[in-house]
PAZAPA-4460 file (N, C-alpha, C; in steps of 0.05 Angstrom, whole numbers, plus 32768, in hexadecimal, padded with zeros to 4 digits):
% residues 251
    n_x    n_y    n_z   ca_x   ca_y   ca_z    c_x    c_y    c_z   seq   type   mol
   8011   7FE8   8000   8000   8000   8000   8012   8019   8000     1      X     A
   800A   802C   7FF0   8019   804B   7FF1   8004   8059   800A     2      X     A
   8016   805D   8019   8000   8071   802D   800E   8091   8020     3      X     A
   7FF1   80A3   8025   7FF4   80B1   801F   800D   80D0   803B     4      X     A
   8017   80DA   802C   8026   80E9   8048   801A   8107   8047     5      X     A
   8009   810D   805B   8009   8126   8058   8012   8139   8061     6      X     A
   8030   812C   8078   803B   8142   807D   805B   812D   807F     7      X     A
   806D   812F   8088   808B   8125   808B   808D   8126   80AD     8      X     A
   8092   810F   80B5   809A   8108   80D8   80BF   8118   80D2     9      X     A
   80C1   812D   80E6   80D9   8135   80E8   80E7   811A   80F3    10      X     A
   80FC   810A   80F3   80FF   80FB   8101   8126   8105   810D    11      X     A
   811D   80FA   8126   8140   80FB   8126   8150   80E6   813B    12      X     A
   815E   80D7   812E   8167   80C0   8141   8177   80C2   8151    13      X     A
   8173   80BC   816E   817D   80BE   8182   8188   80A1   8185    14      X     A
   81A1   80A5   819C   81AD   808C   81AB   81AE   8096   81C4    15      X     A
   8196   8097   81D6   8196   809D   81EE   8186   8086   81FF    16      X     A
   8192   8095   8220   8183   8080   822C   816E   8085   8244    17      X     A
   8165   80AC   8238   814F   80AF   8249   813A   80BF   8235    18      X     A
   8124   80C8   823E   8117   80D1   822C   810F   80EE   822C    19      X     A
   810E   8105   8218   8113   811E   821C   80F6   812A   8232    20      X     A
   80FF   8136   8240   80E0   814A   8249   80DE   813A   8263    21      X     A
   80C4   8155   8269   80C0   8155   8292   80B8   8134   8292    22      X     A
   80AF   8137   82AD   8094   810F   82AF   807F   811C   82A6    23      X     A
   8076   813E   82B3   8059   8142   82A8   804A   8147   8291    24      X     A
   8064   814E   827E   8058   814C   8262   8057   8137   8254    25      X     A
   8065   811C   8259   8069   810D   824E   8054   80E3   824B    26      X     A
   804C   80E8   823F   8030   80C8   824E   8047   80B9   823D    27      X     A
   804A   80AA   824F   8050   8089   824B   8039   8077   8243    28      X     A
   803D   806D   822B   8026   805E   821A   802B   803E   8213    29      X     A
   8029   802E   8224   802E   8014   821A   800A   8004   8218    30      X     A
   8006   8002   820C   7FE8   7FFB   820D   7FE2   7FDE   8210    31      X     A
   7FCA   7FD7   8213   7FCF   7FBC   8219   7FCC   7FB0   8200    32      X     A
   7FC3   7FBF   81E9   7FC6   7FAF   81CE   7FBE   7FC5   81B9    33      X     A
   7FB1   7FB8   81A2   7FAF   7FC7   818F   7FA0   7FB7   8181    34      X     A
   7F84   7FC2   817A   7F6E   7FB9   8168   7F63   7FCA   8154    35      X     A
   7F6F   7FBD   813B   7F66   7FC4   8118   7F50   7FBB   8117    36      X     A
   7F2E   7FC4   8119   7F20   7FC2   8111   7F17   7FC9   80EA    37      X     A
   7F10   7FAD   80E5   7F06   7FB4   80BE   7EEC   7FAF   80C5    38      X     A
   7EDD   7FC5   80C1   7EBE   7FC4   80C0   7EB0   7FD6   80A4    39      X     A
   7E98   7FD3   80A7   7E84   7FDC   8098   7E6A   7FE3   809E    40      X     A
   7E67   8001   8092   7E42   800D   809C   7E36   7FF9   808C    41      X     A
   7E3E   7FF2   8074   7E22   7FDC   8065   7E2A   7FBC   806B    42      X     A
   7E33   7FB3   8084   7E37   7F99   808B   7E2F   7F8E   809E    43      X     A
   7E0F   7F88   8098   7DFC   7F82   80B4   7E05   7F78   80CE    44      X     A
   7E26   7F66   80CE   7E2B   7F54   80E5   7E41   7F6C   80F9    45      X     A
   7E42   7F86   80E0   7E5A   7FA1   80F2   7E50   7FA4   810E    46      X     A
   7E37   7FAD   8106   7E34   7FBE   811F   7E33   7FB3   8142    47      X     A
   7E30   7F99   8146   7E39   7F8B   815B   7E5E   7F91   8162    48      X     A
   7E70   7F8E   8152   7E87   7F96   8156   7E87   7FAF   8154    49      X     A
   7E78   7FBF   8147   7E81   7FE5   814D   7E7A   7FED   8167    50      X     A
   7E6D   7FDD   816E   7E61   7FE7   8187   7E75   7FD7   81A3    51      X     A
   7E7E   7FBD   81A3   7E94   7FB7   81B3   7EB2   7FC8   81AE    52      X     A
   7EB2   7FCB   8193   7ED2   7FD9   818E   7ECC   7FF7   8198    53      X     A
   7EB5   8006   819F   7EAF   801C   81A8   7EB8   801D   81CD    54      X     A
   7EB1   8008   81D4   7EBC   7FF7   81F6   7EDD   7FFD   81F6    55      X     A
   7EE1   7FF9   81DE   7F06   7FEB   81E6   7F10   800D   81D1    56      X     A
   7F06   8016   81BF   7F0D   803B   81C5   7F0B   8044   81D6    57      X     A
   7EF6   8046   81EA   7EFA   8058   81FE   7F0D   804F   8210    58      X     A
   7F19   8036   8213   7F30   802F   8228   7F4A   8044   821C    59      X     A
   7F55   804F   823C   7F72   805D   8238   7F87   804F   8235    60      X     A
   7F80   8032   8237   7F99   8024   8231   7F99   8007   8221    61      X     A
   7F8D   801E   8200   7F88   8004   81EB   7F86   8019   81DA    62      X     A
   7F98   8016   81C2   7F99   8020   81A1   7F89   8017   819A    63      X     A
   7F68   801F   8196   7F55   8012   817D   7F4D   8021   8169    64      X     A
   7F56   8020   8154   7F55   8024   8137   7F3D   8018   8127    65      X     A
   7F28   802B   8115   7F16   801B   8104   7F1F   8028   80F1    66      X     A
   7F16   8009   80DC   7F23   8012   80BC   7F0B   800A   80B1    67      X     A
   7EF2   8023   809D   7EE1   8014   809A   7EE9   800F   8075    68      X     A
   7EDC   7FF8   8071   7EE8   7FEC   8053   7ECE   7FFB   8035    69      X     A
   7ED3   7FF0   8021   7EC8   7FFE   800D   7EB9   7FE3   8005    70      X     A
   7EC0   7FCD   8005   7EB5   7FB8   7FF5   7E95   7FA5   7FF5    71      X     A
   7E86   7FB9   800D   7E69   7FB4   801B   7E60   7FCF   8009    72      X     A
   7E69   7FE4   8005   7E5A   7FF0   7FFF   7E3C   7FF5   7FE6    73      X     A
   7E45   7FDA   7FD4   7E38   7FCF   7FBD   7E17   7FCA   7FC7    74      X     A
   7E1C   7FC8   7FE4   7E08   7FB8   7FEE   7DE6   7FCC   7FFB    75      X     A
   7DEB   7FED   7FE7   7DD7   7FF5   7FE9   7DE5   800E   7FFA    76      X     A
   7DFD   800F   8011   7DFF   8024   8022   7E1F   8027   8021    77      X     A
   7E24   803B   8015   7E3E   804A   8018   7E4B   8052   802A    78      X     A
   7E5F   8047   8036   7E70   804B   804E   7E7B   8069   8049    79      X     A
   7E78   807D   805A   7E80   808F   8054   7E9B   8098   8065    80      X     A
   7EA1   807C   8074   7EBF   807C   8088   7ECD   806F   8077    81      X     A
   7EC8   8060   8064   7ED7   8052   8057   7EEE   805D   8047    82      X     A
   7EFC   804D   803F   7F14   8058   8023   7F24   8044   8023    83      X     A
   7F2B   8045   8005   7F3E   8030   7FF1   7F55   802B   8006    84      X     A
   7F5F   803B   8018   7F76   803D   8023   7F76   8027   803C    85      X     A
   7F62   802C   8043   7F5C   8018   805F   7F4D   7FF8   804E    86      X     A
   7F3E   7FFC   8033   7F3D   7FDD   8032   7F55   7FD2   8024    87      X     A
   7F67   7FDB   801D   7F85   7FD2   8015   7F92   7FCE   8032    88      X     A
   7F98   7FD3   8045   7F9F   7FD2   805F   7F95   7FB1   8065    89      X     A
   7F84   7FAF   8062   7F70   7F91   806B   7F7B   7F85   8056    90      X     A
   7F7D   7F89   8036   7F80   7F7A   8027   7FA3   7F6D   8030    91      X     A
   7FB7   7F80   8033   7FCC   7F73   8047   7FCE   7F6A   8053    92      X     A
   7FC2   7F67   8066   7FBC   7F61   8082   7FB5   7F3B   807E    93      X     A
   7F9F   7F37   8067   7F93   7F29   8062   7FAC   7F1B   8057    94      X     A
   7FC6   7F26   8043   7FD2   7F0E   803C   7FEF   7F0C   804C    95      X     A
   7FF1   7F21   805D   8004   7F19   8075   7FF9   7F03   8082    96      X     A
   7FE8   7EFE   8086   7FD2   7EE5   8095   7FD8   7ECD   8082    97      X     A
   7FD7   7ECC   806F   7FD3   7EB3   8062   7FBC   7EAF   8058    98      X     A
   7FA7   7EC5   805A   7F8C   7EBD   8059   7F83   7EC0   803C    99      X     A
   7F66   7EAC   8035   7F60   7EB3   801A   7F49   7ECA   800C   100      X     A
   7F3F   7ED6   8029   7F2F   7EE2   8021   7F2D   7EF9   803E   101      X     A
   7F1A   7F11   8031   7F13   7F2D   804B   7EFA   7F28   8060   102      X     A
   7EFD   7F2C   8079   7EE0   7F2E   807A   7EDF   7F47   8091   103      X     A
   7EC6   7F4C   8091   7EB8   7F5E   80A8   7E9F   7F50   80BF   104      X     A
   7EA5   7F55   80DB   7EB9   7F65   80E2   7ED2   7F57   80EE   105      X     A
   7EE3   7F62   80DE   7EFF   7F57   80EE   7F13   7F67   80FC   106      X     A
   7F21   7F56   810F   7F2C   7F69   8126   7F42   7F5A   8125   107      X     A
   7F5B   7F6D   811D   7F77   7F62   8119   7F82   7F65   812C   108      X     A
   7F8B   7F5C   813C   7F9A   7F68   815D   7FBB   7F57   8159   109      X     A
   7FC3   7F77   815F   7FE7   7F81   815F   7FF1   7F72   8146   110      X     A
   7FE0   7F78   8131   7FEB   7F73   811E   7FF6   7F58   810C   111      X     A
   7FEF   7F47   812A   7FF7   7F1F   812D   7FE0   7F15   8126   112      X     A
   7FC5   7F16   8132   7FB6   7EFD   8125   7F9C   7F12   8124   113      X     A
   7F7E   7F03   8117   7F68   7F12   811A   7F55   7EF7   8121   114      X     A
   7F3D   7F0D   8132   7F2C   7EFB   8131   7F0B   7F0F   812C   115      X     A
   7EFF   7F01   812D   7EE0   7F10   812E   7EDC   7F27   8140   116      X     A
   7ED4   7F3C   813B   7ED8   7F56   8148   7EBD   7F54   8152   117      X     A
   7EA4   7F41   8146   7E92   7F45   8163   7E96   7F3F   8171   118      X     A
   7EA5   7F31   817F   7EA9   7F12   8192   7EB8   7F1F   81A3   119      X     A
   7EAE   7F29   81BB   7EC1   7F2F   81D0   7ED5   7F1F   81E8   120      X     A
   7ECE   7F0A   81E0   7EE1   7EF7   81E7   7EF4   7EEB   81D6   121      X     A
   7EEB   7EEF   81BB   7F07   7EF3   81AA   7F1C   7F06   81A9   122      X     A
   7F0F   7F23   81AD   7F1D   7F32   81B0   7F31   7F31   81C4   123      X     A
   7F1F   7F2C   81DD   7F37   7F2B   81F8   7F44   7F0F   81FB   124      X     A
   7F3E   7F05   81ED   7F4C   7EE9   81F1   7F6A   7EE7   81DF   125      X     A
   7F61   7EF8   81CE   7F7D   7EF8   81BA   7F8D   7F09   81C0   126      X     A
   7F85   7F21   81CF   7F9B   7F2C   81DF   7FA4   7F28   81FE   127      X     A
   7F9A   7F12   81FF   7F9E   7F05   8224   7FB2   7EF4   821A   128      X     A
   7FB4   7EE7   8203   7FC7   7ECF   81EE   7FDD   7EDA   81E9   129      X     A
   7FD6   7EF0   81DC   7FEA   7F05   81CE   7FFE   7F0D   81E3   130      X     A
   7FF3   7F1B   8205   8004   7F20   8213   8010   7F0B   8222   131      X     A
   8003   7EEF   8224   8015   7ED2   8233   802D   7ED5   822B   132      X     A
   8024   7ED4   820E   803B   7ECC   81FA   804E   7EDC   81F2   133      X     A
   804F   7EFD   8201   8063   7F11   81F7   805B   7F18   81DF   134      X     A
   804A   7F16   81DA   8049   7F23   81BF   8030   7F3C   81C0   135      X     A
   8031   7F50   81D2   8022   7F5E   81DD   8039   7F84   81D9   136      X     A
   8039   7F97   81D7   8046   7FAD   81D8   8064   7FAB   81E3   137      X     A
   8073   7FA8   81D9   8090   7FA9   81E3   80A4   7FB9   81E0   138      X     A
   8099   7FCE   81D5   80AE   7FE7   81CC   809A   8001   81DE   139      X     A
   80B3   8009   81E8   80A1   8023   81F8   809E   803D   81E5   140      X     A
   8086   8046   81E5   8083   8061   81D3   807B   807A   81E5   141      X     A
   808D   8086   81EB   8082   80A5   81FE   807E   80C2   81DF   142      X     A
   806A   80C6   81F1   805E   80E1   81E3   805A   80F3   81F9   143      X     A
   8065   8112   81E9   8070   8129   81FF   805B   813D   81EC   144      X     A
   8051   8146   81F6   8040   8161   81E9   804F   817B   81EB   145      X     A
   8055   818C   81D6   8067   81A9   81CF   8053   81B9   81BE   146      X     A
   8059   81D0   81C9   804A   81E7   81C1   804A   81E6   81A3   147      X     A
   8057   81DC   818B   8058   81D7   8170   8057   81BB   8168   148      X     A
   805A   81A9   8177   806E   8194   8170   8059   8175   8185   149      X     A
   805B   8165   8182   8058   814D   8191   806D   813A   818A   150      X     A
   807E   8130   819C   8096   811F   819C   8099   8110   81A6   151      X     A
   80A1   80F7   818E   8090   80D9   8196   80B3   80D5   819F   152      X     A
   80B6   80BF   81B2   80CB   80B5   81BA   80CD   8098   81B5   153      X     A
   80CD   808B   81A3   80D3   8063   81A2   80E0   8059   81B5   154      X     A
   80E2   804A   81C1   80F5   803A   81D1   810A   8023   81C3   155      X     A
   811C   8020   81D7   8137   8010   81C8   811D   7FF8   81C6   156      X     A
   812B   7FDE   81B6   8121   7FC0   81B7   813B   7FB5   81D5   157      X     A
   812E   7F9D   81E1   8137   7F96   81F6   814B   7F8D   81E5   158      X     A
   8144   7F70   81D4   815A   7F61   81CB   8161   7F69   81A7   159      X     A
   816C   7F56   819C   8169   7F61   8181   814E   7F65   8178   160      X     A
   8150   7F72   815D   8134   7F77   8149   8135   7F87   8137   161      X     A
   8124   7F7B   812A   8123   7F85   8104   8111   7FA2   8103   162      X     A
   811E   7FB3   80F4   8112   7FC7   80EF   80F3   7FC7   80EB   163      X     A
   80E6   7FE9   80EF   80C3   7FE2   80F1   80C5   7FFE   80E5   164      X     A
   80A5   8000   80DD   8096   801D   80D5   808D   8028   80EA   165      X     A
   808F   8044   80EF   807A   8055   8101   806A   8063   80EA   166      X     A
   805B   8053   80F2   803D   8058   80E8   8022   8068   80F5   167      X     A
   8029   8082   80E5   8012   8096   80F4   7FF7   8090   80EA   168      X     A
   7FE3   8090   8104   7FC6   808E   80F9   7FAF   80A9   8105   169      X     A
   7FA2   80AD   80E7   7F9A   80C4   80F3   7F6F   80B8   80F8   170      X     A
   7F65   80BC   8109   7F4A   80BA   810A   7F37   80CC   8114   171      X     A
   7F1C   80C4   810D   7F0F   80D5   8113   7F00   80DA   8131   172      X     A
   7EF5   80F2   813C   7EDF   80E9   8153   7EC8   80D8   8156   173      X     A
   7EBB   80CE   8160   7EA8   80BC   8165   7E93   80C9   8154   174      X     A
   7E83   80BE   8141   7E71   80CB   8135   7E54   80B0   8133   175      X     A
   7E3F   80C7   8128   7E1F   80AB   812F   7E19   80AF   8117   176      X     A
   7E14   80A0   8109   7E0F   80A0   80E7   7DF1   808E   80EA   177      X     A
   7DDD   809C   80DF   7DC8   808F   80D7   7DC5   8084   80BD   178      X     A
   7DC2   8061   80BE   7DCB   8055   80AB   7DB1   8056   8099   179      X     A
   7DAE   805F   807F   7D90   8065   8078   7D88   8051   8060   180      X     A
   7D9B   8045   8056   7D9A   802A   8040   7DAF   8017   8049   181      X     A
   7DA6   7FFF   8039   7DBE   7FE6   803B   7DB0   7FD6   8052   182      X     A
   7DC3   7FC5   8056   7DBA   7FAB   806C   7DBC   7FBD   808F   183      X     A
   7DBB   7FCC   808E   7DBE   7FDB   80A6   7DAA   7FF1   80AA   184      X     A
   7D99   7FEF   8094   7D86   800B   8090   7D73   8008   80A9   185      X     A
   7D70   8026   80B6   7D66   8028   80D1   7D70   802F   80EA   186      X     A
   7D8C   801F   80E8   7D9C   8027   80F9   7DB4   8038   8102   187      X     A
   7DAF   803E   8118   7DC6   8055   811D   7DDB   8056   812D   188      X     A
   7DF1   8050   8120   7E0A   8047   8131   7E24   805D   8137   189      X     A
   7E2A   8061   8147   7E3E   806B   8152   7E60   805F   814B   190      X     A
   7E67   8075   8139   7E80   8063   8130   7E9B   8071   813B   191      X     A
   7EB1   8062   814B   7EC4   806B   8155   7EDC   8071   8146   192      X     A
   7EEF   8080   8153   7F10   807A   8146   7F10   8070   811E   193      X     A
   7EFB   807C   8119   7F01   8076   80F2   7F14   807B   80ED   194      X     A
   7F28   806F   80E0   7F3E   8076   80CF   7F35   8086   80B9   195      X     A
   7F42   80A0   80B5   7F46   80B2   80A1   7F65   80AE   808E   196      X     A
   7F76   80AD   809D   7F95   80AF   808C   7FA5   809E   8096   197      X     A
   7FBB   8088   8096   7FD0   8081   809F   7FE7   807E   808F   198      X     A
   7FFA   8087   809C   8017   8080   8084   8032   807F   8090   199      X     A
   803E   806D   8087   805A   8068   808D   8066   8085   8091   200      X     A
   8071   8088   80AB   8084   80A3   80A8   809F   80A2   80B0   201      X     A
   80AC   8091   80C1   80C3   808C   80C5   80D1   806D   80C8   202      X     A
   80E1   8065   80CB   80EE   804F   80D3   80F7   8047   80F3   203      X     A
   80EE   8036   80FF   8105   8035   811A   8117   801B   8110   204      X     A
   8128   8015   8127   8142   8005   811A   814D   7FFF   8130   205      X     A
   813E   7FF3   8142   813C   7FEA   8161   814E   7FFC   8171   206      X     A
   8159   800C   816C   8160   8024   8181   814D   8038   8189   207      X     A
   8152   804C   81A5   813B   8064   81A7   8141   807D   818C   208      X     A
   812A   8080   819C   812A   808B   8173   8112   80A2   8183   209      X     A
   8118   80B3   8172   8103   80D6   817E   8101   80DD   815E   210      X     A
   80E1   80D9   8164   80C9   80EE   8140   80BE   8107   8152   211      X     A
   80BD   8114   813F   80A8   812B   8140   8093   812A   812F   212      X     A
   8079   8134   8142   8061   813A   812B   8059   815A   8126   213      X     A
   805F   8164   8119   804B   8182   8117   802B   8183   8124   214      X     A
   802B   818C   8139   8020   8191   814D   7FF9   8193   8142   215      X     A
   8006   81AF   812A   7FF1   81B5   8119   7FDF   81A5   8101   216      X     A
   7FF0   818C   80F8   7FE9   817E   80E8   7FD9   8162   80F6   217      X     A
   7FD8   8162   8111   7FDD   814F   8125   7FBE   8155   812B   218      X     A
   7FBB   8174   8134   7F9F   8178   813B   7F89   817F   8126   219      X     A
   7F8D   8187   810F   7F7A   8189   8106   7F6D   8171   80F6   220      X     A
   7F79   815B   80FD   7F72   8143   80F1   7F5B   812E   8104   221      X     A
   7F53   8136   8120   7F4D   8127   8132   7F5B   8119   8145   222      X     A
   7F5B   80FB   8141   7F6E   80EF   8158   7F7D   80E2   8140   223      X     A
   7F8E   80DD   8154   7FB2   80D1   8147   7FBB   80BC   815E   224      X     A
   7FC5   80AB   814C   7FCE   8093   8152   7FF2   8090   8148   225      X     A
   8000   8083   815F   8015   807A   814D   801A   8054   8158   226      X     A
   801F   8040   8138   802C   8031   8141   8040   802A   8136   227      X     A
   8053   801F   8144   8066   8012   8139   8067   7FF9   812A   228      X     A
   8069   7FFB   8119   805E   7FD9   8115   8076   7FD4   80FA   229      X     A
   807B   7FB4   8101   8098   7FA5   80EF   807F   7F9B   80D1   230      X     A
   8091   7FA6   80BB   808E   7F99   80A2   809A   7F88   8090   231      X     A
   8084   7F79   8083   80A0   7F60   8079   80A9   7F6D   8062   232      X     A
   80C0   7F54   8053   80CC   7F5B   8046   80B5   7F63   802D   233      X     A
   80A4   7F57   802D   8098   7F51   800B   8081   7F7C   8018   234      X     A
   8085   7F86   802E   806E   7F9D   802B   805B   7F95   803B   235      X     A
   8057   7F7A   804D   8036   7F82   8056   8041   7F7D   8075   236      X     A
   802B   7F80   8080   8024   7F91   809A   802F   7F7B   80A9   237      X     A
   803F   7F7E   80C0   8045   7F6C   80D3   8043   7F6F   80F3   238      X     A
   804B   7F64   810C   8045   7F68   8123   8044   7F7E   8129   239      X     A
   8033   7F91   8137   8033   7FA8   8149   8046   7FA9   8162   240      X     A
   8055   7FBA   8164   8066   7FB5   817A   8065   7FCA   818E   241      X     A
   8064   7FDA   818A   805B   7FF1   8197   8047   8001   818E   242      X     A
   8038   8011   81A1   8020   801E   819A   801C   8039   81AE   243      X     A
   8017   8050   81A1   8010   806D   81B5   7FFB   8078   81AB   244      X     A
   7FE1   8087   81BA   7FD8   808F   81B3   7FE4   80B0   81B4   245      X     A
   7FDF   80B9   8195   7FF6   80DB   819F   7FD8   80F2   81A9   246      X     A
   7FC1   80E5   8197   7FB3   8103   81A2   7F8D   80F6   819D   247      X     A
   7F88   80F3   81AF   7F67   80F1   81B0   7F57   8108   81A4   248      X     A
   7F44   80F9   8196   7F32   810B   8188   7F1E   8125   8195   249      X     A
   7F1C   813C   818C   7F0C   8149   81A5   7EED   8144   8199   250      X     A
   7EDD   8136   81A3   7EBB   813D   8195   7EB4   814E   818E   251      X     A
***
């Protein structure tokens, strides 16, 4: 996928071994995971998972991301969260997996496995699995708020490890869309954290490593996400390793 850039992460690599700025400006973000919701307004079985993945947005200590897809929309009701950008996202996703086909709703968690995004015991079960097994947030990401500027800090890797993308995500506020055609017609759902934009902006390379975001480009977009996440060789999406939220949406 080409993500699109609408602005350049100043980046600048550090070899240090503390992190810049007071304690009070600074949140320490290790979250307990990270959930890629692929949904759809015209996909009668969505709205049971929009409405649990709306549970696990409002938690302070969980990256949840919705990506709504384009390929339901045939079905009478036009996703108007949707875009080519986020159903290409899934379509990687889908062959990092091995899988032969897309569906909705699905909930990719840290980037390692997916399961059914209604199923709330899928959801927490795969990240109760995910953290047994270390394979849960392992790179620390601090974010410092500046009068221009927000400055993300990566953490070293403990042991070795293969380079990753910081991957900025930008979303929207919680919005209620009355669904007025399609297999959903009637209903009125409340949709969280929509993905609007995401794109590759820098590299880490298991050392601490300090980005900057333009402060201004940061807010007028809603809420912002950053993760770190490793890609393979062939381009598609691989484990999530670290995750910050940089800026919550204001309603």
């Amino acid at each position: 996928m080409e993500f699109r850039r609408y602005f350049r992460l100043a980046a600048v690599a550090l070899a240090f071994t503390g992190f810049a700025g007071s304690a009070n400006s600074q949140v320490k973000d290790r979250p307990l995971g990270v959930i890629e919701l692929f949904t759809s307004q015209g996909c009668n079985s969505c709205p049971p998972a929009d409405e649990l993945f709306a549970e696990f947005a409002a938690q302070d200590d969980m990256v949840a991301l919705a990506y709504h897809v384009t390929y339901w929309d045939y079905l009478g009701w036009q996703d108007k969260l949707a875009s080519n950008d986020n159903t290409e996202r899934q379509y990687a996703y889908m062959r990092a997996f091995g899988s032969r086909s897309v569906y909705t709703p699905q909930a990719v968690i840290n980037g390692r496995t997916h399961v059914n995004g209604a199923k709330r015991e899928d959801v927490t079960g795969a990240l109760d699995n995910l953290a047994k097994t270390g394979q849960a947030m392992n790179i620390d990401i601090k974010i410092t708020e500046n009068p221009d500027t927000f400055t993300i800090d990566v953490g070293a890797a403990e042991g070795p490890s293969s380079a990753a993308h910081v991957v900025v995500v930008h979303y929207q506020a919680p919005q209620e869309v009355d669904l007025q055609k399609g297999e959903n017609k009637g209903r009125k759902v409340t949709y969280w954290n929509a993905v609007t934009d995401l794109h590759t902006a820098g590299m880490w390379h298991g050392k601490a490593q300090r980005y900057e975001l333009p402060r201004s480009e940061v807010e007028k977009k809603g809420g912002c996400a950053v993760l770190l996440q490793a890609v393979g060789k062939d381009g598609l999406p691989g484990p999530i390793l670290g995750a910050a939220v940089v800026r919550r949406p204001v309603n």
